[in-house]
N, C-alpha and C positions, 0 to 999 in steps of 0.2 A: 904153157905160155898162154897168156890170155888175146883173145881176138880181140883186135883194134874196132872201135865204135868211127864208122866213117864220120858218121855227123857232128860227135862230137869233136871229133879234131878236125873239121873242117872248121866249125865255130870257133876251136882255140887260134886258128889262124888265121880267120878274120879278123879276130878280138888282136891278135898281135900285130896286125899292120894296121889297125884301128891307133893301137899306141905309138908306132911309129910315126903314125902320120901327125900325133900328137907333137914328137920330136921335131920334126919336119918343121911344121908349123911354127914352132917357139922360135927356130933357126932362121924363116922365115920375117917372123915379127908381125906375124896375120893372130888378129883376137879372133878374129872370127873364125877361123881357121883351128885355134885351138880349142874353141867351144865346140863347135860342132865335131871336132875329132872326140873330145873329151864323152860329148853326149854319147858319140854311136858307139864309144866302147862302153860306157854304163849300158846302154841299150842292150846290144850285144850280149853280153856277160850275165844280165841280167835272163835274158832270155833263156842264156843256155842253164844257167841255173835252178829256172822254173821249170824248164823240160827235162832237168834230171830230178827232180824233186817226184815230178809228176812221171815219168819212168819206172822211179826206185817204188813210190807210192801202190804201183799197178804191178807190182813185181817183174816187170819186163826186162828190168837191169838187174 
């Protein structure tokens, strides 16, 4: 069984109520609302993706 990466799925849970908030928003009727949801989850995602990149890189993953 493999050990759970706390960070990483802390991230993916961010990133998932990032998109929610996307839903939220549309439900809403806020542009703004869904820009800026829109952005933090690229942000987000983005991030986690460069931290496993650079993880796997340095062999620590």
């Amino acid at each position: 069984m493999k050990k759970i990466n706390v960070l990483f799925f802390s991230l993916a849970i961010v990133t998932v109520v990032c998109m929610m908030l996307i839903g939220i928003a549309i439900a809403i009727g806020s542009l703004i609302g869904i820009i800026l949801a829109s952005l933090a989850t690229i942000l987000v995602m983005g991030f986690s993706f460069s931290m496993k990149k650079k993880m796997r890189n340095s062999g620590r993953l």
